[in-house]
C-alpha positions in Angstrom: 2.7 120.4 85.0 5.3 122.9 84.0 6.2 122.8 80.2 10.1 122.1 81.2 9.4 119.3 82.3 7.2 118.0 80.1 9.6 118.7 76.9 13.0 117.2 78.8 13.3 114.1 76.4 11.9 115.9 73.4 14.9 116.5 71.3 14.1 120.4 71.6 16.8 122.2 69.5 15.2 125.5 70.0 12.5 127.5 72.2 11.0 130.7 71.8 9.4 131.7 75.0 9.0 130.6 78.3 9.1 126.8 79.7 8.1 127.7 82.5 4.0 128.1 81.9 1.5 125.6 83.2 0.4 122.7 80.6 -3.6 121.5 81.2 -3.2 119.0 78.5 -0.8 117.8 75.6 -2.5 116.4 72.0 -1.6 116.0 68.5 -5.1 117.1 67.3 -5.2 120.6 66.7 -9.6 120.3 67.2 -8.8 119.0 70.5 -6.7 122.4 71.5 -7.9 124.0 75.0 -6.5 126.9 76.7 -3.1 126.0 78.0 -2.6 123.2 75.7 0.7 121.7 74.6 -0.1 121.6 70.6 2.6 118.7 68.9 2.5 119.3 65.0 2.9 115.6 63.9 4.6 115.0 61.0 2.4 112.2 59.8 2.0 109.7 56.9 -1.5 111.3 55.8 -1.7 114.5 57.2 1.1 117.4 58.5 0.2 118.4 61.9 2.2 121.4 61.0 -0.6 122.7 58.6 -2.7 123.2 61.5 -0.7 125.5 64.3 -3.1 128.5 63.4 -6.0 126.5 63.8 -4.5 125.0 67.3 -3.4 128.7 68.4 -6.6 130.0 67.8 -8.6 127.5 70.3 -5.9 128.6 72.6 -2.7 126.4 72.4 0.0 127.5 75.4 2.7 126.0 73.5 3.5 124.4 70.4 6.2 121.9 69.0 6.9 121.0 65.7 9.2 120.2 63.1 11.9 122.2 60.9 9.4 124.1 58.7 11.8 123.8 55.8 9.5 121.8 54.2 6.0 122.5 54.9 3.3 125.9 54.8 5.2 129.0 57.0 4.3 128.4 60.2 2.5 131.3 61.8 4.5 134.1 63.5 4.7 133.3 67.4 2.0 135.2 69.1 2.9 136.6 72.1 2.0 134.3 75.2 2.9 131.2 72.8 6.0 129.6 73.5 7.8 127.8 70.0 9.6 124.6 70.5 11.8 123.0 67.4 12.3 119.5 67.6 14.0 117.1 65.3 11.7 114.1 65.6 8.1 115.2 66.6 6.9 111.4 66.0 9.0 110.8 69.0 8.5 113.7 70.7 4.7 113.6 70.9 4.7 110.6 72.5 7.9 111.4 75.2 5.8 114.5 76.0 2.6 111.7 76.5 4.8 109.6 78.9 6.1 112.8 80.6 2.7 114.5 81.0 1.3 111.7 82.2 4.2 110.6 85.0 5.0 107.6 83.2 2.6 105.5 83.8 4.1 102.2 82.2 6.9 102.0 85.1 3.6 101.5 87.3 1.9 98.8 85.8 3.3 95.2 84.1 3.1 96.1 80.4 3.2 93.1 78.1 3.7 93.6 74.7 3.2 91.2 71.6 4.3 92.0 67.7 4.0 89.2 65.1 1.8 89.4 61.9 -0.4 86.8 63.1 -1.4 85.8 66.6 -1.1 89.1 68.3 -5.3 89.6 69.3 -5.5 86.4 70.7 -2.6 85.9 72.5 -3.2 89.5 74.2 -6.9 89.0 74.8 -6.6 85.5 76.4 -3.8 86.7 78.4 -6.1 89.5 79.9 -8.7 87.1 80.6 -6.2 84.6 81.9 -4.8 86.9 84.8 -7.9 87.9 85.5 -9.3 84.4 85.8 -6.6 84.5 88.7 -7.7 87.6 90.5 -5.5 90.1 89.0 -7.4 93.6 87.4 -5.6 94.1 84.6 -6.0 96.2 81.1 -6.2 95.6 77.4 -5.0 97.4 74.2 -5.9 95.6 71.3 -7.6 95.7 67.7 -10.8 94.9 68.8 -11.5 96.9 72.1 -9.5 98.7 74.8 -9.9 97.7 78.3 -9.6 99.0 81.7 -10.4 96.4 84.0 -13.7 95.4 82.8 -14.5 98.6 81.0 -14.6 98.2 77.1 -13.4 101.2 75.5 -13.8 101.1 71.6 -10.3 101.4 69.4 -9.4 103.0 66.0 -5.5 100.9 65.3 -4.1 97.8 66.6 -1.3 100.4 68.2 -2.4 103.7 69.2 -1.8 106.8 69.3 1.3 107.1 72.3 -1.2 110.1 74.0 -4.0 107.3 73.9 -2.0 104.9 75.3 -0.2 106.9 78.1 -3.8 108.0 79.2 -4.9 104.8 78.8 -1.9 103.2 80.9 -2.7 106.3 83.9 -6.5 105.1 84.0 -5.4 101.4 84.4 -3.1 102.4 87.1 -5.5 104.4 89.0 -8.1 101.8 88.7 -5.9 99.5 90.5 -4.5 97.4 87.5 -1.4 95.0 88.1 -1.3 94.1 84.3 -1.6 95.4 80.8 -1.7 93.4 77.6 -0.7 95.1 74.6 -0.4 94.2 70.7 2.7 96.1 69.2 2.3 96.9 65.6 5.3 96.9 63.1 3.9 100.7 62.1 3.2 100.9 65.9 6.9 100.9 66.5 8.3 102.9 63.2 6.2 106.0 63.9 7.4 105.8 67.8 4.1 105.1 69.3 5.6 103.1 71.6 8.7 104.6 72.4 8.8 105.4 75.9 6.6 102.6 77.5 8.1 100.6 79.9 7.7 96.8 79.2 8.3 94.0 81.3 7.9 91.1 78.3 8.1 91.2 74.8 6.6 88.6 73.2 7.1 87.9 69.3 5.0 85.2 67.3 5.7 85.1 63.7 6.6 87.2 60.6 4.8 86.5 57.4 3.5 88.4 54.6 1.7 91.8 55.1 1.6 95.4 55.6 4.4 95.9 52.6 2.5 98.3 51.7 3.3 100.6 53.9 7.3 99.2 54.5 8.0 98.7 51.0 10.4 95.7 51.9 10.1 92.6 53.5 13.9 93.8 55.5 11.9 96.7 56.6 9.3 94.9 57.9 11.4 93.1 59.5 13.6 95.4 60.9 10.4 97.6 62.8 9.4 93.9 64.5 12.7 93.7 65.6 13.4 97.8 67.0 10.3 96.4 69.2 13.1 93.7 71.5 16.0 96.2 70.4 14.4 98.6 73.3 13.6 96.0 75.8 15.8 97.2 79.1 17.8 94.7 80.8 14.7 94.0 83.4 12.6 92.9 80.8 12.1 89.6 79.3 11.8 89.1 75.7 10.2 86.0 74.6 10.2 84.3 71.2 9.0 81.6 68.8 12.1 80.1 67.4 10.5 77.8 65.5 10.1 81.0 63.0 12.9 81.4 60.9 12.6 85.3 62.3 12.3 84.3 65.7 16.4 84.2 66.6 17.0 87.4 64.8 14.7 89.1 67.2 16.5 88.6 70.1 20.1 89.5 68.6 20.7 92.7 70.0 18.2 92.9 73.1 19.5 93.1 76.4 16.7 91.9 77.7 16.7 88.5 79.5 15.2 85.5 76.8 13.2 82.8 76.6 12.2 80.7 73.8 9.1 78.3 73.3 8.7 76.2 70.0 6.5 73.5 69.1 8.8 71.4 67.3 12.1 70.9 69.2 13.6 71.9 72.6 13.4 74.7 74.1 12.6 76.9 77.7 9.1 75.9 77.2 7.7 73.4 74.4 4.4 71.9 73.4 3.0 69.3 71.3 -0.3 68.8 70.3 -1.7 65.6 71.4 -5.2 64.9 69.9 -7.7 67.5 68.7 -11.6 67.8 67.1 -13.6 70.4 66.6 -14.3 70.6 70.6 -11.0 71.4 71.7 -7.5 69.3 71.7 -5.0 68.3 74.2 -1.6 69.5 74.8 1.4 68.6 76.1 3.2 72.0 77.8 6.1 71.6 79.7 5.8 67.8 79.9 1.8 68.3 81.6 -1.2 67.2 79.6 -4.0 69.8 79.4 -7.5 70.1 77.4 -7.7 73.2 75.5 -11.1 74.2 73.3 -8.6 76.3 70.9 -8.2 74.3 68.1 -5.1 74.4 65.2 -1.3 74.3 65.7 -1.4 78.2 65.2 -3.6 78.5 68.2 -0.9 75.9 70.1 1.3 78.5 69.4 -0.7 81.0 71.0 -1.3 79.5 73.6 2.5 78.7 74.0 3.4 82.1 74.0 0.7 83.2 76.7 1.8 80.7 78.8 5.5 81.5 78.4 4.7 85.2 79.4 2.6 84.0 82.5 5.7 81.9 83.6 8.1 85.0 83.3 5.9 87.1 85.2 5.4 84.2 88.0 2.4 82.8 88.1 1.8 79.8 89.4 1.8 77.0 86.9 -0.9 74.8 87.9 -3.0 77.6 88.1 -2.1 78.7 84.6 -2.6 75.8 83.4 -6.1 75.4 84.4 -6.7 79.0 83.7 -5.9 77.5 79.6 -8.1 74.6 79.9 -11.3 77.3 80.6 -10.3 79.7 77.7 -12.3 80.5 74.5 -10.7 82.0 71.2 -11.0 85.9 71.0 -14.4 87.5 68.8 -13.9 86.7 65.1 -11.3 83.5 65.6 -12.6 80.5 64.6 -15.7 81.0 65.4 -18.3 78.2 64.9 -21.7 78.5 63.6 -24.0 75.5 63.0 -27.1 75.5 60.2 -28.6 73.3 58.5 -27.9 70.1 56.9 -25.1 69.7 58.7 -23.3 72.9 57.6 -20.6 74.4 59.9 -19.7 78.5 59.1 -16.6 79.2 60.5 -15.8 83.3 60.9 -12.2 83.7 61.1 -10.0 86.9 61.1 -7.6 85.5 58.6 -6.4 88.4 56.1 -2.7 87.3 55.2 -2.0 84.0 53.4 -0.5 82.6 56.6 -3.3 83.0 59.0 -5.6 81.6 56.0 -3.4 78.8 55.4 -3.3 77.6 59.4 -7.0 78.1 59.3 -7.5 76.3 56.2 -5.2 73.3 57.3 -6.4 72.9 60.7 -10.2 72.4 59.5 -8.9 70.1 57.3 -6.9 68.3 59.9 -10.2 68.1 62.2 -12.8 67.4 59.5 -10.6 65.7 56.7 -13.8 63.5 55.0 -16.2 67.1 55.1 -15.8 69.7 51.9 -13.8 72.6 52.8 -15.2 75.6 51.6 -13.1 78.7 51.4 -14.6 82.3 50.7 -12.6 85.4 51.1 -11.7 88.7 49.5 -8.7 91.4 49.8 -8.5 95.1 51.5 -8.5 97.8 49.1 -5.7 100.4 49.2 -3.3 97.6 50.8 -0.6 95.3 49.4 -1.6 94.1 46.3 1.0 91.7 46.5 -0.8 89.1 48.6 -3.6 88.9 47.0 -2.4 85.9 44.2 -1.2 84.5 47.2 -4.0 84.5 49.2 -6.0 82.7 45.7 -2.6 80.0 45.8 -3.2 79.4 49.4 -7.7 79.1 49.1 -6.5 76.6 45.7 -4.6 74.3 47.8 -6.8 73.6 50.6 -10.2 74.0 49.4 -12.6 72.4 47.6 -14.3 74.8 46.6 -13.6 78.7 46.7 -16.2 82.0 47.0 -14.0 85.4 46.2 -15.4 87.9 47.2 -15.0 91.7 48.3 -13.4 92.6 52.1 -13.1 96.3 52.7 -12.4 97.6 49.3 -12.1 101.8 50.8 -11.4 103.8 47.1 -10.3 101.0 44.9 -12.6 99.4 42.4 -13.3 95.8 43.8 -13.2 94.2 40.4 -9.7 95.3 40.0 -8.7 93.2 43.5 -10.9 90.7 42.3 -8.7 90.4 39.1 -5.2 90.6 40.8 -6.4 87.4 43.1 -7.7 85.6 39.9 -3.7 85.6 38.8 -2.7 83.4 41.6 -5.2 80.8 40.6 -4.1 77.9 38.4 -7.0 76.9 35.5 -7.2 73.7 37.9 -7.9 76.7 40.7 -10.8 78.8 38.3 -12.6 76.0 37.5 -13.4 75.5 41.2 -13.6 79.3 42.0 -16.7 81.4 42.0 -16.3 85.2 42.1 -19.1 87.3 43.9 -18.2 90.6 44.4 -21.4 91.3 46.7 -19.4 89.5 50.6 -23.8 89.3 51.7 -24.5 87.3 48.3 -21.6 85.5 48.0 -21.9 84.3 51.9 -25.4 83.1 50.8 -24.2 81.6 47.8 -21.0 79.7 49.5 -24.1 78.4 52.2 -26.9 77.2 49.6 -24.1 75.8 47.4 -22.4 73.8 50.1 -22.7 69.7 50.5 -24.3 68.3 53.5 -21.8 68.9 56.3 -19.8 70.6 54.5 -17.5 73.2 56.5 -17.5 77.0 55.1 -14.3 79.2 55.9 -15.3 83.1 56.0 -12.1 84.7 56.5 -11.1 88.2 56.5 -13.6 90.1 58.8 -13.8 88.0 62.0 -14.7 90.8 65.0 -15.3 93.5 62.2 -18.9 94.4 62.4 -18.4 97.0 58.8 -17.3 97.3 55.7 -15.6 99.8 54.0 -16.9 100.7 50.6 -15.5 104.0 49.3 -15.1 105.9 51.9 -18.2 105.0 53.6 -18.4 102.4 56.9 -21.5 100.5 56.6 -23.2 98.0 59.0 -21.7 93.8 58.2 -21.1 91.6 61.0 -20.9 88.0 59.1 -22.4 86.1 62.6 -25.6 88.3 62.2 -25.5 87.2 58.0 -24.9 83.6 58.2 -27.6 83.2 61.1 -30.2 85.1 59.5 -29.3 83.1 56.3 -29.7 79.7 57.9 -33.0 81.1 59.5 -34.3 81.8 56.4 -33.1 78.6 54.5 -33.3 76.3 57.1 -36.6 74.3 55.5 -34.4 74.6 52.1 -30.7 73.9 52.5 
């Protein structure tokens, strides 16, 4: 493809050279340069692509675009046969160039898109197994795995990179998909990785506490979720949970058509949950009954939302209804373990004080006479804000707590161990236990349990590692608690 027309919606304020070259290839990765490459300098959060236009010139860049150099290292005098190109967003640009490049594959595929804090994995997985349940191939981009039609494909971010995605979107079409399901990440959306994309529905589930780390603000927050429905076109449909405080303010300035779904009061589609146990639980949708094996109002919600989306892209609704009665939660979501003595380990994904407190509640709505056990820990290098809140949230609902480490990266786990012993009340330490080993402290919460009692691990759910440092090591909690109750099974 001919550099012109690959750079049209770039915001180029300047080119040296020609535009009118051959591009093989465009990336942002300067060790991924081959001859005839379009090179885009990133201005990232960590890194400045800009740093590395030698490097990407010297493995044989065609082109380059960047940034104003003002402030950044010189960039390196144009070498002749290397065409320059200024650009006043290159965030933006990168991932126009992707959509270019790659004949913009969203317009040829049903892209469905889903930002909340919590919900997004499982709604997006159990829509892509949903449509396929009805004989559609379809694709998924999500925080556990990438897929094109049945073909896992591992993944770094919940949103990624807009060159992964636009290739990803071009394999989909080519392998014949009618659908992709996509979570949208509030950073997703401020550093443009979606800008570009075609979507036919938005979905939004919730907004809660998280990631002010990197937004600073709550408003912030906030406001990214929201840029997400600003861009809708008119052809798309943006759905929402209005039963959020959040969820009106999404739709306030998209022209996309809307539809809302709540749990609580009227609305385009509505649910109430009828009965539930630790099997499964009946709903009402739309005024039908139907026997779910999700359990918990969050996971109503859920399934609200994916059967909101199904109705605006017109399925049939018998055949989505059935097609939720044969669903199981996505890896790492409420996931049930039975051991000995009538212990039940539940591995759940939970890593905000909202998604713990809907866990939490809704195992003590199904098992209220069984102690509730509640072990968790918080991320290193993330918002140290939540973490008293996550301690508030284990005090209220458990009997008894296990904290613990999570993926701790380059901070010192006893210093996140001390900023969630400040949200505990003395009535909250004196039923606390803090382990910073997660291994020993999973066999601790285990042996230390009641008969019957039910044990909450939250914060890793699909994760099979742990980050210690800056080393990844080996942990997937499913392969822990069985080989615990293997081994304890006789003493339990």
């Amino acid at each position: 493809m001919k550099l012109g027309d690959i750079i049209k919606n770039c915001g180029i304020l300047e080119v040296k050279g020609t535009l009118l070259k051959d591009i093989t290839d465009v990336t942002n990765d300067s060790r991924k340069v081959t001859p005839g490459s379009l090179f885009v300098a990133v201005n990232g959060c960590g890194a400045d692509g800009r740093a590395y236009i030698a490097k990407a010139i010297e493995n044989g860049a065609s082109a380059v675009l960047f940034e104003d150099a003002q402030d950044c290292p010189a960039i390196p005098e144009r070498p002749e046969g290397v065409t320059y190109l200024l650009t006043d967003n290159s965030r933006k640009a990168v991932a126009m160039a992707a959509d270019s490049f790659y004949s913009h594959p969203s317009g040829s595929i049903k892209l469905v898109g889903i930002t909340g804090t919590n919900g997004k994995t499982t709604t997006v997985t159990l829509l892509y197994r949903l449509f396929r349940s009805l004989g559609y191939e379809c694709g998924l981009l999500s925080t556990i795995a990438n897929y094109v039609g049945s073909e896992r494909i591992e993944t770094a971010n919940t949103t990624s990179d807009p060159i992964t995605i636009n290739s990803l979107l071009t394999r989909m079409v080519e392998a014949g998909c009618e659908y992709c399901f996509m979570e949208v990440s509030s950073i997703g959306v401020e550093q443009e990785r979606v800008t570009g994309l075609e979507f036919k529905v938005g979905i939004f589930s919730n907004l809660t506490h998280d990631h002010l780390d990197y937004h600073g603000t709550f408003a912030e927050y906030l406001r990214c979720k929201k840029l997400f429905f600003d861009n809708l076109s008119p052809e798309a449909t943006a759905i929402t949970n209005i039963d959020d405080k959040h969820g009106e303010v999404m739709l306030q300035n998209t022209r996309a058509k809307c539809v809302r779904y709540s749990c609580r009061s009227a609305a385009d589609h509505s649910c109430r949950i009828l009965e539930q146990s630790f099997e499964g639980m009946l709903l009402r949708i739309d005024g039908t009954e139907v026997w779910t094996r999700l359990i918990g109002l969050h996971n109503a919600y859920n399934l609200l939302a994916i059967y909101s989306a199904a109705m605006a892209l017109g399925a049939p609704k018998e055949d989505v209804l059935v097609a939720l009665s044969q669903l199981e939660s996505a890896p790492g979501r409420l996931e049930t373990i039975h051991g000995p003595r009538g212990l039940c380990a539940v591995i759940d994904y939970a890593h905000t004080p909202d998604a713990m407190e809907n866990v939490l509640k809704t195992l003590r709505d199904v098992a209220p006479a069984k102690t509730l056990v509640c072990l968790f820990g918080c991320g290193g290098d993330r918002d140290r804000t939540k973490r008293p809140e996550m301690a508030a949230v284990a005090e209220k609902w458990a009997d008894k707590i296990f904290v613990t480490s999570d993926n701790s990266r380059t901070e010192n786990t006893e210093d996140i161990l001390k900023d969630i012993r400040a949200g505990f009340t003395p009535a909250g330490l004196a039923k606390a236990v803090f382990i910073a080993d997660r291994k020993e402290a999973i066999r601790a919460a285990l042996m230390l349990s009641p008969d019957g009692s039910t044990v909450l691990l939250a914060g890793k759910g699909h994760e099979t590692y742990q980050i210690i440092g800056t080393e990844k090591r080996h942990f997937d909690e499913k392969e822990i608690v069985k080989e615990i109750f293997a081994q304890c099974s006789t003493t339990l």
